[in-house]
PDB file of N, CA, C and O in Angstrom:
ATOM      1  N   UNK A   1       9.490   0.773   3.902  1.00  0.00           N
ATOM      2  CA  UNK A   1      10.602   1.695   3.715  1.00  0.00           C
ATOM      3  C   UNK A   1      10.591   2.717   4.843  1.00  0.00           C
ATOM      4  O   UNK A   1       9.589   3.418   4.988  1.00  0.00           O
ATOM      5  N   UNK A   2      11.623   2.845   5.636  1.00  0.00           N
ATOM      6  CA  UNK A   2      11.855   3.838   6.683  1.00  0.00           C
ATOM      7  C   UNK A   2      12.415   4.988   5.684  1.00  0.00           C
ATOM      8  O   UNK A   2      13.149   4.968   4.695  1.00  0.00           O
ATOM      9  N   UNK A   3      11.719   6.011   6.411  1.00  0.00           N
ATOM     10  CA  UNK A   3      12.451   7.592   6.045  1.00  0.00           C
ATOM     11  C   UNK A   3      13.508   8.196   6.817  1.00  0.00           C
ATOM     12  O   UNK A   3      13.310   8.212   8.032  1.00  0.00           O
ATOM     13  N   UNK A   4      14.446   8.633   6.450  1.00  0.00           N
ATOM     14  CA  UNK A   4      14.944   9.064   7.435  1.00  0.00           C
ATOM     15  C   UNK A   4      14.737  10.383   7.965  1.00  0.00           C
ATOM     16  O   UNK A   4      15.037  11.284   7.182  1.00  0.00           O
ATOM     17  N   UNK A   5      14.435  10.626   8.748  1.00  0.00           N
ATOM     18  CA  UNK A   5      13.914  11.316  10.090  1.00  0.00           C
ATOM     19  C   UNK A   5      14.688  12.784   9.478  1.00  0.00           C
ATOM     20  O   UNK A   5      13.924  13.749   9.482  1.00  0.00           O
ATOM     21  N   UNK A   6      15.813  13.006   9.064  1.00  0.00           N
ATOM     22  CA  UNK A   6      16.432  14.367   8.258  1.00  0.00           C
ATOM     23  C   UNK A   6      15.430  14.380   6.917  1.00  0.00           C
ATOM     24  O   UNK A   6      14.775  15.410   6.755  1.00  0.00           O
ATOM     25  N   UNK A   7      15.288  13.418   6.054  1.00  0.00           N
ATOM     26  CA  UNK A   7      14.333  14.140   5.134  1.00  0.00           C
ATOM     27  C   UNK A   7      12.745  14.530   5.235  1.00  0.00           C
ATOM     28  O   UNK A   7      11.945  15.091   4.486  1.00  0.00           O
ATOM     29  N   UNK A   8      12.700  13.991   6.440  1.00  0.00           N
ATOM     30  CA  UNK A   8      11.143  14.517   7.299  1.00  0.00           C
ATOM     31  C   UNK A   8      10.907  15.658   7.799  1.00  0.00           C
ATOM     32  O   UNK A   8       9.869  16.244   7.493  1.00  0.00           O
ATOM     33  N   UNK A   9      11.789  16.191   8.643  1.00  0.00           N
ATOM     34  CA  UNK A   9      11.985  17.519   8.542  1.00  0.00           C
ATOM     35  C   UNK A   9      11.921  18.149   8.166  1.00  0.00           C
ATOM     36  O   UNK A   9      11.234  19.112   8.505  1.00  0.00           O
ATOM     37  N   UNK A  10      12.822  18.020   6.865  1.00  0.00           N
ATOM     38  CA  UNK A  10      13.304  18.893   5.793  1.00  0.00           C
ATOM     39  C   UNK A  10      12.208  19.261   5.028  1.00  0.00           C
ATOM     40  O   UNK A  10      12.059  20.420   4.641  1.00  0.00           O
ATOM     41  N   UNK A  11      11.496  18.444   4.799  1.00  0.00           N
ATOM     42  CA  UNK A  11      10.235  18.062   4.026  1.00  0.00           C
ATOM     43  C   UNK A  11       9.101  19.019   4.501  1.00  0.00           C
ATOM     44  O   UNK A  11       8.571  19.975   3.934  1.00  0.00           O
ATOM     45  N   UNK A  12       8.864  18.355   5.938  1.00  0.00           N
ATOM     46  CA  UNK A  12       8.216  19.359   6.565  1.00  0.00           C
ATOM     47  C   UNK A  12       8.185  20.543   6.770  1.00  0.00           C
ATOM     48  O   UNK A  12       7.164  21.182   7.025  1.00  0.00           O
ATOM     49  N   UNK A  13       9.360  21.003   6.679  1.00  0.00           N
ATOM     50  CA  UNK A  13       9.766  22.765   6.763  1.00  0.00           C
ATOM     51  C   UNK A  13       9.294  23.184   5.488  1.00  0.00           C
ATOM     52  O   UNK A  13       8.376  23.980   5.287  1.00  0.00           O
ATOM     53  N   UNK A  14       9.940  22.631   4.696  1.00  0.00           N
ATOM     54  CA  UNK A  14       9.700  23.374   2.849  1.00  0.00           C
ATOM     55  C   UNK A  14       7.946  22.986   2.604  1.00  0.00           C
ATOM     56  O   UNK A  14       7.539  23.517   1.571  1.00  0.00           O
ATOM     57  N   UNK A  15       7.328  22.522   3.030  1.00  0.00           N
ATOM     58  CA  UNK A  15       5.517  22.488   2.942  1.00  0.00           C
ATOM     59  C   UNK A  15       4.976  23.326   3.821  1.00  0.00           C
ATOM     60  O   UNK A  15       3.961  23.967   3.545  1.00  0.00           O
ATOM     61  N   UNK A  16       5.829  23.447   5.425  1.00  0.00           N
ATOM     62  CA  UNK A  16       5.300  24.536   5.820  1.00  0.00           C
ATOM     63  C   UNK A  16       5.072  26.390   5.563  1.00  0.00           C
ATOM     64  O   UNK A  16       4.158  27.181   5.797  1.00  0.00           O
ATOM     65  N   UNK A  17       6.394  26.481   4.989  1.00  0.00           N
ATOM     66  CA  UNK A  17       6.851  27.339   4.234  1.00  0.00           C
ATOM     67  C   UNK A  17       6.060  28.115   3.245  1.00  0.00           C
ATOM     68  O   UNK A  17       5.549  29.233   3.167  1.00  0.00           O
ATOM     69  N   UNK A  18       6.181  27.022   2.510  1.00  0.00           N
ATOM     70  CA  UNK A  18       5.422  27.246   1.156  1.00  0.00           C
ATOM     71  C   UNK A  18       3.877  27.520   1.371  1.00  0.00           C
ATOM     72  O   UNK A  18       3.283  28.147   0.493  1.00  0.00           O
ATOM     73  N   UNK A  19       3.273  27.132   2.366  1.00  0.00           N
ATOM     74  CA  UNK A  19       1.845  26.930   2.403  1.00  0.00           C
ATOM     75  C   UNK A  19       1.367  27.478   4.172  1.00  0.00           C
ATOM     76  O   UNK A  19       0.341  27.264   4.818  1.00  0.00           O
ATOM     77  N   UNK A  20       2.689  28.278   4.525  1.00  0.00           N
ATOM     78  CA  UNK A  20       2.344  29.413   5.572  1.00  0.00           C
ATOM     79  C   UNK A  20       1.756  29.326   6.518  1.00  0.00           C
ATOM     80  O   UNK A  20       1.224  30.214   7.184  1.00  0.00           O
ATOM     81  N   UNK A  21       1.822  27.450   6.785  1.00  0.00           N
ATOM     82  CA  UNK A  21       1.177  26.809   8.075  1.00  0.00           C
ATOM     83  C   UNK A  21       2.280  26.798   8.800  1.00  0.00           C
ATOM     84  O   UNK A  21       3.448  27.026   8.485  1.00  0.00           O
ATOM     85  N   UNK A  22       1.538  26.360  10.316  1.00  0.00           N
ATOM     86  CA  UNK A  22       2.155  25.605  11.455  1.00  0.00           C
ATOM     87  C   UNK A  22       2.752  24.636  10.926  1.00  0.00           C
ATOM     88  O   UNK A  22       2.045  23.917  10.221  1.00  0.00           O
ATOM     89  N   UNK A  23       4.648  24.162  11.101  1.00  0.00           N
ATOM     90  CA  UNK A  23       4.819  22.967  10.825  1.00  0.00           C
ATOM     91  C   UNK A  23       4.192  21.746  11.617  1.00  0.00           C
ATOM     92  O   UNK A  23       4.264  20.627  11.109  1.00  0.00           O
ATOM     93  N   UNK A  24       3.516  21.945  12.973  1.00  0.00           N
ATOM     94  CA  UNK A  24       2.937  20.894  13.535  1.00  0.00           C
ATOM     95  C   UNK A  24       1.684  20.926  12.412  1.00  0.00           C
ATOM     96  O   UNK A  24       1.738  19.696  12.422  1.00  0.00           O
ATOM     97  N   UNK A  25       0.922  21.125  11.735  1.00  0.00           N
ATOM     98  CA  UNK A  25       0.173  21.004  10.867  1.00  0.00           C
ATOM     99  C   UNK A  25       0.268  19.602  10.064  1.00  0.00           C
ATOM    100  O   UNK A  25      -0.482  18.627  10.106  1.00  0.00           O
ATOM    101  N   UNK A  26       1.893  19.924   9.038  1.00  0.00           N
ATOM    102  CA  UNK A  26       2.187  18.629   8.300  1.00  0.00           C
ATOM    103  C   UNK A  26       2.431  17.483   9.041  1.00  0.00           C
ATOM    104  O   UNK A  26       3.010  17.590  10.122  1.00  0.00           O
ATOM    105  N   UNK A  27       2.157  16.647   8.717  1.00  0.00           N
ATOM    106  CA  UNK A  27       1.964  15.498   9.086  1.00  0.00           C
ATOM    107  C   UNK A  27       2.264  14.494   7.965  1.00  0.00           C
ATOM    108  O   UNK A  27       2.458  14.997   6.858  1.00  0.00           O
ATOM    109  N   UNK A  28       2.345  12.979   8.079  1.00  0.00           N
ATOM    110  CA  UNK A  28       2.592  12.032   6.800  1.00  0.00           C
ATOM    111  C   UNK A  28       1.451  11.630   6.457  1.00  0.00           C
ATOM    112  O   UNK A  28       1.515  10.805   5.546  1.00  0.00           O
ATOM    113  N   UNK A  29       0.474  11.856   6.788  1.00  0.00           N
ATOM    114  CA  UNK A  29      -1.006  11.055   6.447  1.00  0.00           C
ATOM    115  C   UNK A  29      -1.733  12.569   6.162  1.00  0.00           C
ATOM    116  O   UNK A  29      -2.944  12.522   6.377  1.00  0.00           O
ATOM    117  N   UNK A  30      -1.354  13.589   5.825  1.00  0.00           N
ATOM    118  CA  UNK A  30      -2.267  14.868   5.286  1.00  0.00           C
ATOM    119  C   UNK A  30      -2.097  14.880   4.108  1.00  0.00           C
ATOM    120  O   UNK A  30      -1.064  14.987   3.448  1.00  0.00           O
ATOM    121  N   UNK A  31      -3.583  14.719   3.701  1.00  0.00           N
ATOM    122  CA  UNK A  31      -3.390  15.250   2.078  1.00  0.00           C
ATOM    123  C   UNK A  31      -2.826  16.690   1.756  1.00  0.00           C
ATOM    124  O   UNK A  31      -2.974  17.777   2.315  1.00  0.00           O
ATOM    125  N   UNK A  32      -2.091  16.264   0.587  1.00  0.00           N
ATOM    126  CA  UNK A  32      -1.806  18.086   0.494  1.00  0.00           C
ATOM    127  C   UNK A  32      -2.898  19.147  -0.183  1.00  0.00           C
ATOM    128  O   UNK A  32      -2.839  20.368  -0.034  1.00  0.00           O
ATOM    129  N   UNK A  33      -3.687  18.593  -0.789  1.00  0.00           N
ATOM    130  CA  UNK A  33      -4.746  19.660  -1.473  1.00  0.00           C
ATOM    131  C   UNK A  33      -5.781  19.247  -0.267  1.00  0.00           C
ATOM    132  O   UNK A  33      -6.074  20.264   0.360  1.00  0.00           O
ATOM    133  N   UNK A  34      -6.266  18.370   0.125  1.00  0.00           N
ATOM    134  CA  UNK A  34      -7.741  18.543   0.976  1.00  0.00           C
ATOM    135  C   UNK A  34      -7.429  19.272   2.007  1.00  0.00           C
ATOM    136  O   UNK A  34      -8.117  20.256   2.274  1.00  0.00           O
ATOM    137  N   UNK A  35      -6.332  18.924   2.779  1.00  0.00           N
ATOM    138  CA  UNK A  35      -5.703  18.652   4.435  1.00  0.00           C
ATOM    139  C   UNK A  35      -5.275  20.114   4.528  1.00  0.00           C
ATOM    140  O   UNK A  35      -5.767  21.007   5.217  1.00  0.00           O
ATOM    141  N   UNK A  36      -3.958  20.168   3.438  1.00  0.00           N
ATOM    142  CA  UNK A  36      -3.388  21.355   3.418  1.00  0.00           C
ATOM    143  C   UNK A  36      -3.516  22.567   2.698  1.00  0.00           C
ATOM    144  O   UNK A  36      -2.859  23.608   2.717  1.00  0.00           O
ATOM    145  N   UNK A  37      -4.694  22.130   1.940  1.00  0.00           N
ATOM    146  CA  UNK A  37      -5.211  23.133   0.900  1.00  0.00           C
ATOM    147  C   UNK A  37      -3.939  23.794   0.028  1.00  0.00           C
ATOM    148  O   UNK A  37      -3.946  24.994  -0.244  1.00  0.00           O
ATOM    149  N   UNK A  38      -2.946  22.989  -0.350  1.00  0.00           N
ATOM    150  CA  UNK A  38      -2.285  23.280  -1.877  1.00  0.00           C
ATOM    151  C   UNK A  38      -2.666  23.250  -3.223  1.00  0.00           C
ATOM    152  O   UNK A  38      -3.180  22.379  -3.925  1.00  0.00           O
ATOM    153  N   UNK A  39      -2.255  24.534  -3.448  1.00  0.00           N
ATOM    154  CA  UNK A  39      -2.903  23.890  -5.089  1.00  0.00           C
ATOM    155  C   UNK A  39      -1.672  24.101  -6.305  1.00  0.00           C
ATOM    156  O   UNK A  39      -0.659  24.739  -6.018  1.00  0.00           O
ATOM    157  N   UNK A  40      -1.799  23.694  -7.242  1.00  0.00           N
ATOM    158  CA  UNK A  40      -0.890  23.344  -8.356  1.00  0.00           C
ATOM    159  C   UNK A  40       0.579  24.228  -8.543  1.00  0.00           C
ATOM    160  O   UNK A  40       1.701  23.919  -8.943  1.00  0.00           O
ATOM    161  N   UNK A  41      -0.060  25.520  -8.027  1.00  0.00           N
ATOM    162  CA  UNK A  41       1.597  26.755  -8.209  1.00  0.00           C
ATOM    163  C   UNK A  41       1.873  26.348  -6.990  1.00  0.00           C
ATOM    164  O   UNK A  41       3.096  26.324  -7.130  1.00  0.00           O
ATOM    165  N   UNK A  42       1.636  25.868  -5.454  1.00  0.00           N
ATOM    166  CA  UNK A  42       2.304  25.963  -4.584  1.00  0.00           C
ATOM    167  C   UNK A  42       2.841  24.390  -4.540  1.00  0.00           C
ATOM    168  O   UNK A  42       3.580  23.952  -3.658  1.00  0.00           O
ATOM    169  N   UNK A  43       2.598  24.030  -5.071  1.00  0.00           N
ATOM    170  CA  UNK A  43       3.127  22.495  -5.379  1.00  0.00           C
ATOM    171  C   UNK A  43       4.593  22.678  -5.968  1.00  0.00           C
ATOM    172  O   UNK A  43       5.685  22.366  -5.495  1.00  0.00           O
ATOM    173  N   UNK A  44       4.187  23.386  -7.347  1.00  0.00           N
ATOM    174  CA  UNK A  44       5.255  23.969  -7.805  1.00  0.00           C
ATOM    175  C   UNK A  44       6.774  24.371  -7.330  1.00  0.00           C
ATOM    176  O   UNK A  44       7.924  24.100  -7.677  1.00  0.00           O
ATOM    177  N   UNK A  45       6.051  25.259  -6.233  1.00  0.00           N
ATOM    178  CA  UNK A  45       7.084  25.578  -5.477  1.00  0.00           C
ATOM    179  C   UNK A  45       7.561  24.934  -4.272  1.00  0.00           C
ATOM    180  O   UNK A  45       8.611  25.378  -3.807  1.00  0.00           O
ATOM    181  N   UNK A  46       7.110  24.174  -3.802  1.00  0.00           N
ATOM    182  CA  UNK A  46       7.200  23.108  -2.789  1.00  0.00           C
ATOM    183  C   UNK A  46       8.249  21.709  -3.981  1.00  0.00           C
ATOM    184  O   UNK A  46       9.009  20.956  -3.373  1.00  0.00           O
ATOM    185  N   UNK A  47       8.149  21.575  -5.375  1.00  0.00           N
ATOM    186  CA  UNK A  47       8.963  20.502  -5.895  1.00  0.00           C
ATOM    187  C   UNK A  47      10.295  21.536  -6.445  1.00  0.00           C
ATOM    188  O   UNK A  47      11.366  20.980  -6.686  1.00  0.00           O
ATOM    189  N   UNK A  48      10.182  22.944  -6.615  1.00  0.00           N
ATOM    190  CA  UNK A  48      11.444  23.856  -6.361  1.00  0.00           C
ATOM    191  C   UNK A  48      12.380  23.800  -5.945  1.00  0.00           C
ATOM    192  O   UNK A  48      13.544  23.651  -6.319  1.00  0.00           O
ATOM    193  N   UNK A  49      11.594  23.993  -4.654  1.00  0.00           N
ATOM    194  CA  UNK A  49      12.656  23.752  -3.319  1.00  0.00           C
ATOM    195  C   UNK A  49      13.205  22.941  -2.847  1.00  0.00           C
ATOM    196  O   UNK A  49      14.220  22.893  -2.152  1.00  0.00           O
ATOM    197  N   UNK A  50      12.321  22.019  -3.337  1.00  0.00           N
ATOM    198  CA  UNK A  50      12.946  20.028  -3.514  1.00  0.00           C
ATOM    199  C   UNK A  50      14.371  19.911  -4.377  1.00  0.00           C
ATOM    200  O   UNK A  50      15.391  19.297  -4.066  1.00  0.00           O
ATOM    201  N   UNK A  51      14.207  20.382  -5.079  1.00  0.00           N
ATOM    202  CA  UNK A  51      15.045  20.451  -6.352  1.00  0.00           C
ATOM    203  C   UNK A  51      16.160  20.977  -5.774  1.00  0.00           C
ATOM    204  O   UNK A  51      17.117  20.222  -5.599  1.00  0.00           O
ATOM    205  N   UNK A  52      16.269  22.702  -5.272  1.00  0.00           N
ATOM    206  CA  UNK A  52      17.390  23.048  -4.803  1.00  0.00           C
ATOM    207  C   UNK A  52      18.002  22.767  -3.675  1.00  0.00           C
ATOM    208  O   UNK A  52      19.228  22.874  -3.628  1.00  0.00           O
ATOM    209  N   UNK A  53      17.095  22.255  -2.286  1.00  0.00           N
ATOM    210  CA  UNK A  53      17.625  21.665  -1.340  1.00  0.00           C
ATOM    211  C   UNK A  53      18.255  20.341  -1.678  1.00  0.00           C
ATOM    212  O   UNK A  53      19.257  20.141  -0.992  1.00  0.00           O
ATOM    213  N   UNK A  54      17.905  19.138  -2.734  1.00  0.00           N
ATOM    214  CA  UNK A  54      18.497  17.761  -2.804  1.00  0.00           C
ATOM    215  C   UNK A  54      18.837  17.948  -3.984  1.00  0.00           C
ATOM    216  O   UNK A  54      18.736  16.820  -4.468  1.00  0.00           O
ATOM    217  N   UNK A  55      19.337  18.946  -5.161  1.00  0.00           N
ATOM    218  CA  UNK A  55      19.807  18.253  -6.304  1.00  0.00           C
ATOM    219  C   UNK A  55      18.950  17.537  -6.812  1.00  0.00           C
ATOM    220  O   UNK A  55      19.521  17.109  -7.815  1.00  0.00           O
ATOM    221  N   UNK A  56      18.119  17.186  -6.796  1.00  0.00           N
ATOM    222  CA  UNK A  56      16.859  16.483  -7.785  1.00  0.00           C
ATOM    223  C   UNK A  56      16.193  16.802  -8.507  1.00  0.00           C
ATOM    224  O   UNK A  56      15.635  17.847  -8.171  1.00  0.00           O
ATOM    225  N   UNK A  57      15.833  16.345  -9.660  1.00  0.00           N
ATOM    226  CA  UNK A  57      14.977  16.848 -11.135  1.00  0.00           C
ATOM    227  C   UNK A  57      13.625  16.396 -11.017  1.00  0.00           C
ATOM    228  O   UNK A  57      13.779  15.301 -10.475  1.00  0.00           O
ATOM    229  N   UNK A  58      12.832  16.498 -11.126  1.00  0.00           N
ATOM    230  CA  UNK A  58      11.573  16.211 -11.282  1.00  0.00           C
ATOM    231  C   UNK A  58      10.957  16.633 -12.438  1.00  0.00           C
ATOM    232  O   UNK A  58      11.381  17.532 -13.164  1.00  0.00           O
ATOM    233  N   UNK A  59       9.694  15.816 -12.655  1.00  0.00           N
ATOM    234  CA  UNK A  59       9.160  15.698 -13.498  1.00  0.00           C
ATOM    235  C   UNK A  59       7.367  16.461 -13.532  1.00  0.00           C
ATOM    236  O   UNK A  59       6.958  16.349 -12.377  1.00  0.00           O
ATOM    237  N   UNK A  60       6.664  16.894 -14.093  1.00  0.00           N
ATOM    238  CA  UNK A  60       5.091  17.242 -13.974  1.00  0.00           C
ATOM    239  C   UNK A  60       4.548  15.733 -13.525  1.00  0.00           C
ATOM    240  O   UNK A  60       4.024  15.555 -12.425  1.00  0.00           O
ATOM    241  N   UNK A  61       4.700  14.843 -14.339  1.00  0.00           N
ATOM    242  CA  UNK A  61       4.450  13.540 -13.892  1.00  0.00           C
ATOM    243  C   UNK A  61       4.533  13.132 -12.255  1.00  0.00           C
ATOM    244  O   UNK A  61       3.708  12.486 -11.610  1.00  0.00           O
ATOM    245  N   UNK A  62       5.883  13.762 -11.771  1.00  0.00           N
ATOM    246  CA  UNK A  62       6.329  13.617 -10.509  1.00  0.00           C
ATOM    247  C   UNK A  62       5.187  14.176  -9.268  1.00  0.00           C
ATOM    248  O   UNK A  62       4.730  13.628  -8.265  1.00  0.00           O
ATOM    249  N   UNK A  63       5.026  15.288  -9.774  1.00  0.00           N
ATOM    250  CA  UNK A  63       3.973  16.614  -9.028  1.00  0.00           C
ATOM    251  C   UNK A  63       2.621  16.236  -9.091  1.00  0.00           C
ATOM    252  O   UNK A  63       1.787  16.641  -8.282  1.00  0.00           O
ATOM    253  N   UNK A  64       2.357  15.423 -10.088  1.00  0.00           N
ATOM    254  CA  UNK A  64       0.429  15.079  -9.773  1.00  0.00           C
ATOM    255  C   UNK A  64       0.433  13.158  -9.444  1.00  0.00           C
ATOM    256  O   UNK A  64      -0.621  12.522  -9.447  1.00  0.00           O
ATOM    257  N   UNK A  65       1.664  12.567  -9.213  1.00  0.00           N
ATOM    258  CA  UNK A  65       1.400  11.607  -8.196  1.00  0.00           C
ATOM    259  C   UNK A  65       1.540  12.217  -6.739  1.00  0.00           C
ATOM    260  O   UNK A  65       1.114  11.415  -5.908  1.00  0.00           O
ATOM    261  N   UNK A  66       2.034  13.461  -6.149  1.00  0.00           N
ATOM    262  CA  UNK A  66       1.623  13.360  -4.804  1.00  0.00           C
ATOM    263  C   UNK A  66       0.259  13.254  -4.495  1.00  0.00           C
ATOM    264  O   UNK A  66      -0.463  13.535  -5.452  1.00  0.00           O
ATOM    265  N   UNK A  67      -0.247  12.980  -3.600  1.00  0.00           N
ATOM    266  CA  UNK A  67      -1.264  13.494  -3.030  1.00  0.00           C
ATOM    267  C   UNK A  67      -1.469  13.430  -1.383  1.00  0.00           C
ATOM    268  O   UNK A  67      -2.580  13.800  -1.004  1.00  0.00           O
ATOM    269  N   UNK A  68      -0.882  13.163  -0.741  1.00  0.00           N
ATOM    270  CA  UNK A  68      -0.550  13.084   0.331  1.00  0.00           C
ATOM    271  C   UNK A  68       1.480  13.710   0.794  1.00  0.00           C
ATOM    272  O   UNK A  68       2.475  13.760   0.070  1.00  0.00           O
ATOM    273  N   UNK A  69       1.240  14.128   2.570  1.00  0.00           N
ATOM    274  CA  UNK A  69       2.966  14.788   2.697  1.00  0.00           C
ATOM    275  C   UNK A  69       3.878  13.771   2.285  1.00  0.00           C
ATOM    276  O   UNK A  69       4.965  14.096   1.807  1.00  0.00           O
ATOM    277  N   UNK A  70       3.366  11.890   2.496  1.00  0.00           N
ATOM    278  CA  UNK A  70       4.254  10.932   3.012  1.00  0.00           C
ATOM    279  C   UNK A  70       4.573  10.431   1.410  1.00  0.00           C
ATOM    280  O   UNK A  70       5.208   9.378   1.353  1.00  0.00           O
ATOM    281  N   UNK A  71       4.172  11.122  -0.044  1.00  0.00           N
ATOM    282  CA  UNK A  71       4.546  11.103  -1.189  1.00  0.00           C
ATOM    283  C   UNK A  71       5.448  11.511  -1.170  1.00  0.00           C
ATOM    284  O   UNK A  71       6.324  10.828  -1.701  1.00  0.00           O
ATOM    285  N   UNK A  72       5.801  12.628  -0.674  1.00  0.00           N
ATOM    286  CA  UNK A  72       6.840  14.042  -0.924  1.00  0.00           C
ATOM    287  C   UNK A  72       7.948  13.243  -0.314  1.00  0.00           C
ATOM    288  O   UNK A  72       9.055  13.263  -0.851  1.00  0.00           O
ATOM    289  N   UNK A  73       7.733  12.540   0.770  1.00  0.00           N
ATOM    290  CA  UNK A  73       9.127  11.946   1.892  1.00  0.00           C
ATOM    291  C   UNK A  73       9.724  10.799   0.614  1.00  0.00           C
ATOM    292  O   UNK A  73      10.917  10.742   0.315  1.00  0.00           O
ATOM    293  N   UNK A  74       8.478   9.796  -0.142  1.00  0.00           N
ATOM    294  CA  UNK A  74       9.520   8.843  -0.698  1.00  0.00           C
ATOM    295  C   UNK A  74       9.770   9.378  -2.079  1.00  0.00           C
ATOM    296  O   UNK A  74      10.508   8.649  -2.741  1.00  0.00           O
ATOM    297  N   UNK A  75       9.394  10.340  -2.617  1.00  0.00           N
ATOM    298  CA  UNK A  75       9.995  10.972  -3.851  1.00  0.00           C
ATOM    299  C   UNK A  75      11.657  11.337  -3.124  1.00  0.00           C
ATOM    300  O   UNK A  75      12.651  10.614  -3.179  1.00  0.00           O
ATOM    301  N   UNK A  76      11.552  12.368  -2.619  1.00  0.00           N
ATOM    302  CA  UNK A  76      12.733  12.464  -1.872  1.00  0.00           C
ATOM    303  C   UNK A  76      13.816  11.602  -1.917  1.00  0.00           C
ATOM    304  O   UNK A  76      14.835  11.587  -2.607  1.00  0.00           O
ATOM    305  N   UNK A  77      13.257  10.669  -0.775  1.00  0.00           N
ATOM    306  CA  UNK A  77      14.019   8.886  -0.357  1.00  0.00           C
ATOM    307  C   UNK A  77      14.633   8.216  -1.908  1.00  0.00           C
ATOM    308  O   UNK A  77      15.772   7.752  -1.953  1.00  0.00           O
ATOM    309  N   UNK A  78      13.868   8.233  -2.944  1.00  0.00           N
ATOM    310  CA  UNK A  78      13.735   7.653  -4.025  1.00  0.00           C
ATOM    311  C   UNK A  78      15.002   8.559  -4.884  1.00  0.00           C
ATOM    312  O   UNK A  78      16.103   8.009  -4.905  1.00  0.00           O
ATOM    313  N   UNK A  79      14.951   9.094  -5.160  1.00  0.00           N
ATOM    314  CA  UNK A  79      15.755  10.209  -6.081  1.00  0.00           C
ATOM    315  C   UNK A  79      17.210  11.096  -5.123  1.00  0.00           C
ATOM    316  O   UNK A  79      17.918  11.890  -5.743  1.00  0.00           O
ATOM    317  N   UNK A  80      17.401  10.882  -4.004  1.00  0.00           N
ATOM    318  CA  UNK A  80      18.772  11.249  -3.502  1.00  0.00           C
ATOM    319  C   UNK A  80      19.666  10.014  -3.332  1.00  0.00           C
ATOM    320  O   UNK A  80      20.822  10.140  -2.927  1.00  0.00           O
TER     321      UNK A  80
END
């Protein structure tokens, strides 16, 4: 499955954001709790912002299958 290159971005900005890194930081192969050191409220707010940037609902279920950025891209992909 190709991503498209706009929800990579997008993606990338709202993790950088949220978690007050360098967007050269995120990457698709970083975990988000080891790599990026997120933890459960900033997740939170990282599937927020998901929500209000794409119109998408998510689930708790949704939030503890990420574990890596390149989760976040096909949740995304998957649900718009």
């Amino acid at each position: 499955m190709k991503i498209e290159q706009d929800v990579v971005g997008t993606v990338n900005n709202i993790i950088a954001q949220a978690l007050c890194c360098d967007i050269e930081q995120v990457t698709k192969d970083k975990d988000m709790y080891y790599d990026l050191l997120a933890d459960s409220l900033t997740m939170l707010d990282i599937f927020i912002a998901l929500e209000q940037t794409y119109s998408i609902a998510y689930t708790e279920d949704d939030i503890t299958k990420v574990e890596r950025v390149e989760d976040l891209y096909r949740f995304v992909e998957v649900h718009i």
